[in-house]
Every structure is written in structure tokens, then in C-alpha cells.
C-alpha positions as CSV (number, residue, x, y, z in Angstrom):
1,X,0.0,0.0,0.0
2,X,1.1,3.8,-0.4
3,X,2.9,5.8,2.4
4,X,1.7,9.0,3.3
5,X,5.6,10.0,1.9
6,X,4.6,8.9,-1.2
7,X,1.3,10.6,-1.4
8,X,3.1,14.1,-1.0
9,X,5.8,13.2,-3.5
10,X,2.9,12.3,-6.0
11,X,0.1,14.0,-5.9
12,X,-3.4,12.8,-6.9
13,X,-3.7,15.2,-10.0
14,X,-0.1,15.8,-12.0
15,X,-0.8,18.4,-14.2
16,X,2.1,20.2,-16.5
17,X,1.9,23.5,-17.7
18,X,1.3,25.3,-21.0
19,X,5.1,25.2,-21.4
20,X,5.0,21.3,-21.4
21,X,2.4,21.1,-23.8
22,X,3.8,18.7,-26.8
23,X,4.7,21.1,-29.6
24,X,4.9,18.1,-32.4
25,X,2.8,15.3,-32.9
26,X,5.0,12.0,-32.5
27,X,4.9,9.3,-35.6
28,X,5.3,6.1,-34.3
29,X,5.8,4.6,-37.9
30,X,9.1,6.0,-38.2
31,X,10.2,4.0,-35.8
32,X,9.1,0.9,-36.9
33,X,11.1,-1.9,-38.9
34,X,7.9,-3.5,-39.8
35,X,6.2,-0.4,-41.7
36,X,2.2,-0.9,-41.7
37,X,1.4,-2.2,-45.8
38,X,0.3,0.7,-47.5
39,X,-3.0,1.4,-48.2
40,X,-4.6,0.0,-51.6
41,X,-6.7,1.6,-54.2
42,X,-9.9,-0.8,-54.2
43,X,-10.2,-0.8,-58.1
44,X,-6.6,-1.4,-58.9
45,X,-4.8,-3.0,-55.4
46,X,-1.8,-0.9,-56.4
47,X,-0.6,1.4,-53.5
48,X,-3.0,4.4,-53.7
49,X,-1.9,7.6,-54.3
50,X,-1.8,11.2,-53.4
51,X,-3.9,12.4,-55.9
52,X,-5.9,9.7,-55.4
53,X,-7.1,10.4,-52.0
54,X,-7.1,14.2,-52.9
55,X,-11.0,14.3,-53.6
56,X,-11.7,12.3,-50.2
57,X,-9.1,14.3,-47.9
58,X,-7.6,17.6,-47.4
59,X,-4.2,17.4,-48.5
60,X,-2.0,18.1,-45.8
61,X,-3.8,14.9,-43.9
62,X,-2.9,12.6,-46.7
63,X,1.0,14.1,-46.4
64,X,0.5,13.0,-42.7
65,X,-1.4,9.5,-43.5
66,X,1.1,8.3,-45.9
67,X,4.4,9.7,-44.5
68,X,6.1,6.8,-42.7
69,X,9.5,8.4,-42.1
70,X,9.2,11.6,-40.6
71,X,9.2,11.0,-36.8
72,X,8.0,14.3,-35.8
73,X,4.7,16.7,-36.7
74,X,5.1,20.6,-35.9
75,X,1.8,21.2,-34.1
76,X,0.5,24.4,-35.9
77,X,0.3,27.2,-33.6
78,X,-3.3,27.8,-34.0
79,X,-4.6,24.3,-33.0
80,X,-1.5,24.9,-30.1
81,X,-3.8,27.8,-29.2
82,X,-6.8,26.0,-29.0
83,X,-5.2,23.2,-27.3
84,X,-4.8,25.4,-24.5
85,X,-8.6,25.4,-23.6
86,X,-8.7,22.1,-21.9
87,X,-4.6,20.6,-22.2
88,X,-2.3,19.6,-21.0
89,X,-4.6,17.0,-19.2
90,X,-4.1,15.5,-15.9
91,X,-2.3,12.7,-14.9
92,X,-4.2,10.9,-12.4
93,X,-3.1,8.4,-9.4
94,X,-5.8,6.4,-8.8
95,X,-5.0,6.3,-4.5
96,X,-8.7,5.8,-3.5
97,X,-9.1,2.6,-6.2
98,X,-5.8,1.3,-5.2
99,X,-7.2,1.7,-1.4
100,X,-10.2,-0.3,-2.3
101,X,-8.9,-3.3,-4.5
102,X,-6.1,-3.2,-1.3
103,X,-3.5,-3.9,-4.4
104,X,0.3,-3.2,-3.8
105,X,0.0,-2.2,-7.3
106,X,0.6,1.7,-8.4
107,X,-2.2,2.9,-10.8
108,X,-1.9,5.7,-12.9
109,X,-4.4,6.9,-15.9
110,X,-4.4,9.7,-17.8
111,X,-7.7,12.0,-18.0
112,X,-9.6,13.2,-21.3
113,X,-13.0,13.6,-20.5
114,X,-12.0,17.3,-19.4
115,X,-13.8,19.0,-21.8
116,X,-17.4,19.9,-23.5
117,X,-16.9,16.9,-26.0
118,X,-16.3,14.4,-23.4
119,X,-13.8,12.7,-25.2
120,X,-10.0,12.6,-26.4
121,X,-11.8,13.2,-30.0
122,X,-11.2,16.9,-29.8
123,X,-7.2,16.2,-30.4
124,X,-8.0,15.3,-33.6
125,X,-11.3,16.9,-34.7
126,X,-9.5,20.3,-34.3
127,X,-6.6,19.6,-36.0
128,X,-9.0,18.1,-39.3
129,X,-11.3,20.9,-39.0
130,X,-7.9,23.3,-39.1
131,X,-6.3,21.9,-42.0
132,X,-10.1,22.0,-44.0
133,X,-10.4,25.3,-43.2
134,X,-6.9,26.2,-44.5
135,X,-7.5,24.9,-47.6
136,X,-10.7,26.7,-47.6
137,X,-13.3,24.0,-48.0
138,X,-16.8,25.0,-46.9
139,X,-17.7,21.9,-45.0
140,X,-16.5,18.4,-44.1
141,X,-18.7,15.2,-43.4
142,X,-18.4,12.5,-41.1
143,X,-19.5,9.3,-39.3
144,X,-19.8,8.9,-35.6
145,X,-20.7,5.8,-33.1
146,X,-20.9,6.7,-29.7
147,X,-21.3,10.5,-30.7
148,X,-18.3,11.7,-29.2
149,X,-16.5,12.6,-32.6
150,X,-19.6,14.1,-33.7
151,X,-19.7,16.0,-31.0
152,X,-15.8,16.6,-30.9
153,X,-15.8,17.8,-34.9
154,X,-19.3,19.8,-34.4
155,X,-17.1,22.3,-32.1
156,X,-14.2,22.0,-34.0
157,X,-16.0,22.8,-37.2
158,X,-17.6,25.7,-35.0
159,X,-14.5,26.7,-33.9
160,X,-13.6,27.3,-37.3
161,X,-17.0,28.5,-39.3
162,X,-17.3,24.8,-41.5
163,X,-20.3,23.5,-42.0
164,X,-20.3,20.1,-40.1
165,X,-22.4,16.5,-42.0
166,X,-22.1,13.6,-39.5
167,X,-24.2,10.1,-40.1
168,X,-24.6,8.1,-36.3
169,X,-24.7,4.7,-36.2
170,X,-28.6,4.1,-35.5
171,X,-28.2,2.4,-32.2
172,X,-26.4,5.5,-30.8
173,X,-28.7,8.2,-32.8
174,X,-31.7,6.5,-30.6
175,X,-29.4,5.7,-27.6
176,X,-27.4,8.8,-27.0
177,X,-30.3,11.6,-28.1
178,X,-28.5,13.9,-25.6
179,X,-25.2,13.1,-27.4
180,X,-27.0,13.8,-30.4
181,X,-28.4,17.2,-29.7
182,X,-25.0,18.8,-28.2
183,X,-23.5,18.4,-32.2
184,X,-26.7,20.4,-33.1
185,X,-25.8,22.8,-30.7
186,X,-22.2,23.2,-31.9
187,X,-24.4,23.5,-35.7
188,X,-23.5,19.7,-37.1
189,X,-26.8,18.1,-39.4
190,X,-27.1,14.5,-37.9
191,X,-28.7,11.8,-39.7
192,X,-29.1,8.4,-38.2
193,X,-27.2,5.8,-40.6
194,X,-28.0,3.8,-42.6
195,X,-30.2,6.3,-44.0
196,X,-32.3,6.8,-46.6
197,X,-30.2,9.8,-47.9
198,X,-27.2,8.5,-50.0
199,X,-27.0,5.3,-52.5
200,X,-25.0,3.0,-49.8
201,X,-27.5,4.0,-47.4
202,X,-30.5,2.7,-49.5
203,X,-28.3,-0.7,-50.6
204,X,-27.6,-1.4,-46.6
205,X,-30.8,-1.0,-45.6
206,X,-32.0,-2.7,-48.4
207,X,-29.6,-5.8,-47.5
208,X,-30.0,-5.2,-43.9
209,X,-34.0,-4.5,-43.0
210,X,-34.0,-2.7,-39.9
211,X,-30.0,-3.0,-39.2
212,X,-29.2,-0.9,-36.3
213,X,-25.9,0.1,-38.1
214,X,-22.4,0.3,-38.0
215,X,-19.2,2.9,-38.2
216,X,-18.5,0.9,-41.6
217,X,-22.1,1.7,-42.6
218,X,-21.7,5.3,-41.8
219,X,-18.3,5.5,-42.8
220,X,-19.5,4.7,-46.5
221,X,-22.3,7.0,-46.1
222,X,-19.8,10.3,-45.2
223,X,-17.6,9.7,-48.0
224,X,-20.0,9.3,-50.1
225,X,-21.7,12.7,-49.4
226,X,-18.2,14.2,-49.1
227,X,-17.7,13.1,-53.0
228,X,-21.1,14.6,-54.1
229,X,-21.0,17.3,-52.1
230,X,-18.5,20.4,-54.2
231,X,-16.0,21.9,-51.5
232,X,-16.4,19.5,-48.8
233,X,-13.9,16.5,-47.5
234,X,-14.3,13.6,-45.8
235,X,-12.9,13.5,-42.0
236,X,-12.4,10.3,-39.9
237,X,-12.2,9.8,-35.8
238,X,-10.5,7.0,-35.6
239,X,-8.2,4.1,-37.8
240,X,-6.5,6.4,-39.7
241,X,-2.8,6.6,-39.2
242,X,-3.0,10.6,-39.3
243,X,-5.6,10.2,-36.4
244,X,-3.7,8.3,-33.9
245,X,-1.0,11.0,-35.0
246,X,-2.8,13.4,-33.8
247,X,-3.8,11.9,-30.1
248,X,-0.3,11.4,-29.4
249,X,-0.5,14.7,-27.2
250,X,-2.0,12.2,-24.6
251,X,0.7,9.6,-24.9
252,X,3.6,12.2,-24.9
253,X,1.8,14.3,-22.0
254,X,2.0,10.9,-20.0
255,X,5.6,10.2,-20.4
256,X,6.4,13.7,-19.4
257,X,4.2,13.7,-16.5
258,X,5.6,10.8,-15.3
259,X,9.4,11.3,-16.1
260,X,8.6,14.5,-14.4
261,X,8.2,12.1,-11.0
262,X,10.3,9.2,-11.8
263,X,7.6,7.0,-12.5
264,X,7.5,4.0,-15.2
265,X,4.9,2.0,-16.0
266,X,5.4,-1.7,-16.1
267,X,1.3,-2.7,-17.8
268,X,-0.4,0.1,-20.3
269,X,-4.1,-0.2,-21.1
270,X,-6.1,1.4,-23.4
271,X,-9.6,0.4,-24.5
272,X,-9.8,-0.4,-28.7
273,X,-11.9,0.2,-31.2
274,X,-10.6,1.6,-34.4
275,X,-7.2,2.2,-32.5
276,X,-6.8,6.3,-32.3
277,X,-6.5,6.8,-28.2
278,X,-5.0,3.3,-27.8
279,X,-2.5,4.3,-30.0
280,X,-2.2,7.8,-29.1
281,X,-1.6,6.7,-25.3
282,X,1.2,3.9,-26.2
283,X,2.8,5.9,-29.0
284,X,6.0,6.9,-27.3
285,X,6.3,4.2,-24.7
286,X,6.3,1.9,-27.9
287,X,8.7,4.2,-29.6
288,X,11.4,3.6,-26.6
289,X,10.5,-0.6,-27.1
290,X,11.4,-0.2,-31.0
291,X,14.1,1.5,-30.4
292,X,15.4,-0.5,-27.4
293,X,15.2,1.9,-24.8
294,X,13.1,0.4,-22.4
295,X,10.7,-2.2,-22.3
296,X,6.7,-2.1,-21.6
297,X,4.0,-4.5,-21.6
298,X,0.9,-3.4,-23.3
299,X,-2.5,-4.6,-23.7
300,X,-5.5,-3.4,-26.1
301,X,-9.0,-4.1,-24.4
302,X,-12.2,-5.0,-27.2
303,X,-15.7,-6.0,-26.7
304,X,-16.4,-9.7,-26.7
305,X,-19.3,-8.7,-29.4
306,X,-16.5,-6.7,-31.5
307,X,-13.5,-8.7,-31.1
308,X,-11.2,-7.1,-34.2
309,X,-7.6,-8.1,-32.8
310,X,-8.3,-11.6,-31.1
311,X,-11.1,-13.4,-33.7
312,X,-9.6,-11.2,-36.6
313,X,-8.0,-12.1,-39.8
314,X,-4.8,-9.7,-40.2
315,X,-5.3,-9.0,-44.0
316,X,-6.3,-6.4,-46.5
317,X,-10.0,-5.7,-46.2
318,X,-12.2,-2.2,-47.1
319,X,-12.5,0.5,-44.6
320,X,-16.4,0.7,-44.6
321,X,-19.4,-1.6,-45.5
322,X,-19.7,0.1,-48.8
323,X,-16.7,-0.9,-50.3
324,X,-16.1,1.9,-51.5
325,X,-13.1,3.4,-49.3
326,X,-9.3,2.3,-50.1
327,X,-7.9,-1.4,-49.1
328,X,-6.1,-1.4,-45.6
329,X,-4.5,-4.1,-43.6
330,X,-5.6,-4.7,-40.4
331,X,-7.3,-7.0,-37.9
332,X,-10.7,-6.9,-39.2
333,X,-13.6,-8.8,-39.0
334,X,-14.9,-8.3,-42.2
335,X,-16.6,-5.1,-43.6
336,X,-19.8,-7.3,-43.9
337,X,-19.6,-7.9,-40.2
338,X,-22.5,-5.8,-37.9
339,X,-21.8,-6.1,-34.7
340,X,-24.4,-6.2,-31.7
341,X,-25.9,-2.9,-30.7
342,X,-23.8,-3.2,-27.8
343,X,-23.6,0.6,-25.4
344,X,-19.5,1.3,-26.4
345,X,-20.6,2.3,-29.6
346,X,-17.4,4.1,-30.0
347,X,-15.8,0.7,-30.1
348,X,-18.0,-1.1,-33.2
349,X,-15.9,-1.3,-35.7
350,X,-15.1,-4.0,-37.5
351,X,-11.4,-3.2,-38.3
352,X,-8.3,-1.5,-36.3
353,X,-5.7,0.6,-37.1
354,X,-2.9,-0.6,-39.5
355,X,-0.4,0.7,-37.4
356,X,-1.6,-1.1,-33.9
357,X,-2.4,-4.2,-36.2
358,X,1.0,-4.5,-37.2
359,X,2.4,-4.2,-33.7
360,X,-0.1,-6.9,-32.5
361,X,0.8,-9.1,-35.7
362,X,4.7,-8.9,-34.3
363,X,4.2,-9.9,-31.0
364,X,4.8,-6.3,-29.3
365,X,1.8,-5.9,-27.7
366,X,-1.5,-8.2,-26.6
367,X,-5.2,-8.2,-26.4
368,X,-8.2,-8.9,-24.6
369,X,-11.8,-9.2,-24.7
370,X,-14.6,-8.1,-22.1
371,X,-18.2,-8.7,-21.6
372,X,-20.2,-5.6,-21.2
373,X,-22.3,-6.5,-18.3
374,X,-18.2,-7.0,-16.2
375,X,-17.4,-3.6,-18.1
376,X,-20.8,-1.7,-16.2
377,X,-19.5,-3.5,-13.4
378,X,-16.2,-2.0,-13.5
379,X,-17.5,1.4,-14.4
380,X,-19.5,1.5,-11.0
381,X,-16.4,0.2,-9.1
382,X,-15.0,3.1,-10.4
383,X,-16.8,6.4,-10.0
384,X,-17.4,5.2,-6.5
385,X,-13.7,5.6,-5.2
386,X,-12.5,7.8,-8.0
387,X,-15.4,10.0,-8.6
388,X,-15.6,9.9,-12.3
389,X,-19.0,8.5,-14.0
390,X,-16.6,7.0,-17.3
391,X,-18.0,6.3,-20.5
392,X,-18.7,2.7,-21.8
393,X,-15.8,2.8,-24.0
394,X,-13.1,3.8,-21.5
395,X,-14.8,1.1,-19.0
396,X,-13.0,-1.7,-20.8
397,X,-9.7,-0.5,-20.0
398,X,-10.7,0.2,-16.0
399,X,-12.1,-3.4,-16.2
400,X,-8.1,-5.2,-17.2
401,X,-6.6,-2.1,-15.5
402,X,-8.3,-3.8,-12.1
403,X,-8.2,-7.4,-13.8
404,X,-4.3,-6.4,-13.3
405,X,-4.2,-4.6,-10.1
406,X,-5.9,-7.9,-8.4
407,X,-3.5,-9.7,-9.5
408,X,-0.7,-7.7,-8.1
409,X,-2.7,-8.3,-4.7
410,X,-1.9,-11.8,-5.1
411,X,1.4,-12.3,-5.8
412,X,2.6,-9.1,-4.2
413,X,4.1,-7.5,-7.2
414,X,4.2,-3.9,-6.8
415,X,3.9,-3.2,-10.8
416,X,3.1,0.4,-12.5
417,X,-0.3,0.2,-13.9
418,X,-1.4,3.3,-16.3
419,X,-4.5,3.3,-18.6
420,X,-6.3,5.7,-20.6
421,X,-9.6,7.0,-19.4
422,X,-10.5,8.5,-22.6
423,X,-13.9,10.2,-21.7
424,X,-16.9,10.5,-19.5
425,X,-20.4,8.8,-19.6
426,X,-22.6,11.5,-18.6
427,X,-24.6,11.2,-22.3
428,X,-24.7,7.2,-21.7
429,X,-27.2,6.9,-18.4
430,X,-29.5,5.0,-20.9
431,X,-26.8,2.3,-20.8
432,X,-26.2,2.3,-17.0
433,X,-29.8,2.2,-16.8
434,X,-30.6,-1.3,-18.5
435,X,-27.4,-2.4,-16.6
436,X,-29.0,-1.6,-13.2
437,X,-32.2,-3.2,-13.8
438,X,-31.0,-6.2,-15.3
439,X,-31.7,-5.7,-18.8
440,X,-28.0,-5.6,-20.4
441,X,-27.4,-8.9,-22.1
442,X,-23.8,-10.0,-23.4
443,X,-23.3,-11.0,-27.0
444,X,-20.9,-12.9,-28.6
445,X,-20.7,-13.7,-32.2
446,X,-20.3,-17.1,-33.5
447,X,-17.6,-18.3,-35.4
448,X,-20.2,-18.9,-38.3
449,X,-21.4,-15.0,-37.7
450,X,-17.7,-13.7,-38.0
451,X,-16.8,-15.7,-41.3
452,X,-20.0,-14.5,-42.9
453,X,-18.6,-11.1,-41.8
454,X,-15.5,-11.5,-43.9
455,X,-16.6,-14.1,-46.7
456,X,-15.8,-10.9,-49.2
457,X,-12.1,-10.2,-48.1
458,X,-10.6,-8.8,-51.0
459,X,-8.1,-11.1,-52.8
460,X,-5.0,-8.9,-52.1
């Protein structure tokens, strides 16, 4: 257990100041001998090309998703300045959970509920919104699960005067209606998806009668609005490499925050879903294990109903349920695959991010699945020592970060446990609400449900 010493050497809340505030975004693919395959024009399956993902993206986001040399990002100063609203974010040591599980363990996670979005989305959304509005577009579109990238972009995109498209997966637009009107707020036109609206939309529903939907589904339905629509782009919240570029602020915030105290951490956790704030969090801590500097152990937590890295295929698939975005290789379950409409919507994708897939497909880092009723579990476990009510997504990671922590109370080990608490659940009560009266079920797909999910694998 902790001293009262060593609660006044590290104090509950480590915060840095603006000084300390990462002034470069950190690319973990330059460090990596296995580079993550490129990504594939559909039609062709020859590496795509700039000016081939020049009508989808803006084009200094497709200078940062194909660039796998450059190790460092200058952080523009205007998305520095916005930045400053709500970063660096706190550091927290968990003292009252550690008190409660009565674990010699030491854990640590790192805070990014602590602003109006909720989420860690803002890192990114402001940065997409900045580089649209520099190359003067009028509007961008998007898909969200959860809502917290809608949300995230729909005050980025404020921020900035764009007009802001996002299609929700279904089960979240009727879920999360709360969720749904703070992007109206912030000006963002949501449309539950699959919707009637665009040509994918009409063919999934048509396949799929009453489908509650999926981030593939609305993935296909954003682009394709973005490439009918004249002076918009297509903007992503997850997956993408020049995503999880961007959400290394929280990974390189962490390191300095805890080379600040002399602290290392032995176990990092972050929940998955398309990969961005797993990623983000691990970024530099994996850099100093590529380049033999140190060594971590780190472990990606999934739904049992969405399980991408552990009953995935590593192999080129399509980004959306369209077909109709470029080829990537990942862990993926198929872009057929619909998952349950489980309550982490943010984590219902069928795929993950090249990068992180490549990393798990070498052996440098693990994963593990959860049940969502242990997650809800976990969650109330939680906000009753640490007083944070987190959201479903980030729940997964609390649930191995104590998975991990009890096991430290048996043998006695007195490992460095950090995870990433990646936002807050106050827009999810309607699923804490069917988990206190008994109404959550688990799901888990069969193995017959998962290879009709990927039965159209492209032949890559």
C-alpha cells in the first residue's frame, strides 16, 4: 500500500503547464522496422496515391497518413492555441481505487473527459477541422458511433466557421439523443445511418432490413456525401494513421508527467476500437520498445461482441461496408460484419488501425476481450472511489486495469499500472440504466457469424 511520503511526493492530479504542452505530434511509424502495408486503391490494389485520395481528404492529412519516415509533426500554432482550452490533461493516481482493491499495485491513468466533447476526439477533430479550413473547403462530413467525434468535430468545425455532416450509427442516434443534440448545438446536421439519404444507405438498408448500423455503414455513407458534395472533405475519428498521430499529445503528455516524478509503467491499457486513443496513449512508450530503450507491456482491451484483434484475420479488407473506401491491412472482421448494438458504440468497428495491427501481428503488444455487463461492473467500481461516472468505451480499460491490479494483490508485485480514461459517460445513463435493472445482455458472435462477416475479403 502507499505511504503517506509517497502521497506528498505524488500528488493525486499531476498536471504540466502550457510550457509542457507537446509542440509536435510524435509518428510512431518512423520507428518501426515492420512499416504498416500501404494502403490499396480498391479498383486497382496498387498502393493508392496522393492524388488519389485528394477528392476524399484535405491534403495536408494525406501528407501525414502516408508519410512513414518523418518521426515528428510541428503542431500548428493555431490548433496549439486551441489546445490550450482544456490541455495539457491531468495525470491521475488512482490512491482511493488502489485503497479499495487493497493492491500493492501503483495505478496511474491519464484524464480526457475534461472538456465539452467528453472525449479525447477533440485532439483530432480540431486539427481536421484546421487543415479543411486552411485549404478553404466550406464543409467536411463524417460518421460517428458513440457521438463523441460528432460531438468533438461539431465544435471543432464551429471553432472554425465549417459546416459540419455527420451520419450516427442508428443504435447511438436512438441511444445517446442527448449526445445527439449537443452536435446540433455546436451547428453539425445528424442523420441516423443507414439512412435513406445516399445510394450505400438505401443498398444497406435494403440488404440489412431494420440493421441498427455500423461505423462501416456510416463511414460509407460520409464519404460518399463528401464526393457529391462540391468543396467538402471527408474527416475520420478513428483508424486512420494521421488520427492516432494526432492523439499522441496524450501519450507524450503521459511520459512527461511521469518522467517528471520518476515513474515507469510496467502494464499500459487502453480500450480499442478503431485504434486512435490506444494508440495515441502507447505511442512513445512503444517508440522507446522499437528502439530499445526500455521495455513495456501493453494490452489493447475490445468488446467480446467486436472482437477485431483476437477473432480477426490480419489481412487487407475495405475501410467501410460500402466498399467503397481504399484497401487497408488490419485486424478486421470483415466489412460485412454488424456487430451487436452493444452501449461502447465508439468501439464497433469491425477493423483497427494498421499501425496497432502490425504491432499486435509482431508480438509487441496483446489483447483482450470483455463482456459488457463486467465492463458496467467495472465502471460502478470506479466512480465510486474515484469520482468519475466514465464512459462505456473507457470502461474496458478500467475493467483489465483492475483485472491487473488484483493480481498484483496476489502475488505481491508492486507493478506500474497506467491506462487511458478516454472520456466520460454522462450522455450514456441510458446504458447504466438497462445495466441496473438487469436488462444488459452479453453478445458474442459465432464463429459462423464472423466468417459470414469476412466471406468478401478482397483477394489482395
Amino acid at each position: 500500500m502507499f505511504t503517506a511520503e509517497e502521497k506528498k511526493r505524488i500528488p493525486y492530479k499531476i498536471y504540466l503547464s502550457e510550457s509542457e504542452l507537446p509542440r509536435a505530434w510524435y509518428n510512431l511509424r518512423a520507428d518501426m522496422k515492420n512499416k504498416p502495408a500501404p494502403l490499396l486503391n480498391a479498383a486497382t490494389k496498387a498502393p493508392i496515391t496522393k492524388e488519389e485520395l485528394a477528392p476524399v481528404f484535405c491534403d495536408e492529412l494525406i501528407e501525414q497518413e502516408l508519410n512513414d519516415t518523418d518521426a515528428y509533426f510541428p503542431i500548428p500554432e493555431e490548433i496549439v492555441d486551441f489546445y490550450k482550452m482544456y490541455r495539457p490533461a491531468p495525470l491521475i493516481r488512482a490512491y482511493c481505487l488502489e485503497e479499495k482493491l487493497g493492491t500493492p499495485a501503483k495505478i496511474y491513468y491519464k484524464f480526457e473527459g475534461n472538456n465539452t466533447s467528453g472525449s479525447h476526439k477533440l485532439n483530432s477533430a480540431i486539427a481536421q477541422a484546421y487543415y479543411a479550413k486552411k485549404q478553404g473547403l466550406k464543409g467536411v462530413t463524417t460518421e460517428t458511433g458513440a457521438g463523441q467525434w460528432g460531438t468533438a468535430l461539431s465544435m471543432a468545425c464551429s471553432y472554425f466557421g465549417l459546416d459540419c455532416k455527420v451520419y450516427m450509427v442508428k443504435c447511438s442516434y436512438e441511444q445517446k439523443p442527448f449526445r445527439r443534440e449537443v452536435m446540433r448545438v455546436y451547428g453539425a446536421n445528424v442523420t441516423p445511418s443507414p439512412s435513406m439519404e445516399t445510394e450505400v444507405g438505401r443498398k444497406i438498408n435494403a440488404e440489412h432490413p431494420g440493421t441498427s448500423g455500423s461505423l462501416g455503414c456510416a463511414i460509407s455513407e460520409a464519404v460518399e456525401a463528401a464526393q457529391n458534395l462540391d468543396g467538402y472533405r471527408y474527416v475520420l475519428g478513428s483508424v486512420l494513421n494521421q488520427v492516432m498521430l494526432h492523439q499522441t499529445v496524450i501519450g507524450l503528455e503521459t511520459k512527461t508527467a511521469m518522467d517528471k516524478y520518476g515513474v515507469k509503467p510496467d502494464v499500459i491499457i487502453g480500450c480499442a476500437g478503431g485504434g486512435s486513443n490506444l494508440g495515441g496513449l502507447i505511442a512513445p512508450f512503444m517508440g522507446e520498445k522499437l528502439r530499445g530503450e526500455a521495455d513495456y507491456r501493453f494490452i489493447a482491451v475490445e468488446p467480446a461482441s467486436c472482437p477485431s484483434f483476437t477473432r480477426g484475420k490480419f489481412a487487407y479488407d475495405y475501410c467501410d461496408t460500402g466498399m467503397i473506401c481504399p484497401l487497408a491491412k488490419m485486424c478486421t472482421l470483415g466489412s460485412d460484419f454488424i456487430p451487436a448494438p452493444n452501449h461502447s458504440g465508439g468501439l464497433r468497428y469491425h477493423g483497427m488501425n494498421p499501425i496497432l495491427s502490425q504491432l499486435y501481428a509482431d508480438g509487441l503488444m496483446e489483447a483482450v476481450t470483455v463482456q459488457q455487463t463486467e465492463v458496467f461492473a467495472a465502471a460502478e467500481e470506479f466512480a465510486r472511489v474515484e469520482g468519475i461516472l466514465p464512459a462505456p468505451e473507457s470502461s474496458h480499460a478500467i475493467k483489465v486495469a483492475i483485472d491487473e491490479a488484483l493480481k498484483c494483490k496476489e502475488t505481491g508485485e508492486e507493478k506500474v499500472i497506467l491506462f487511458g480514461l478516454t472520456g466520460t459517460g454522462y450522455f450514456d445513463m441510458y446504458a447504466y440504466e438497462k445495466f441496473h435493472d438487469g436488462k444488459m445482455e452479453n453478445y458474442i458472435p459465432t464463429d459462423e457469424e464472423i466468417a459470414k462477416g469476412q466471406r468478401n475479403l478482397p483477394n489482395v
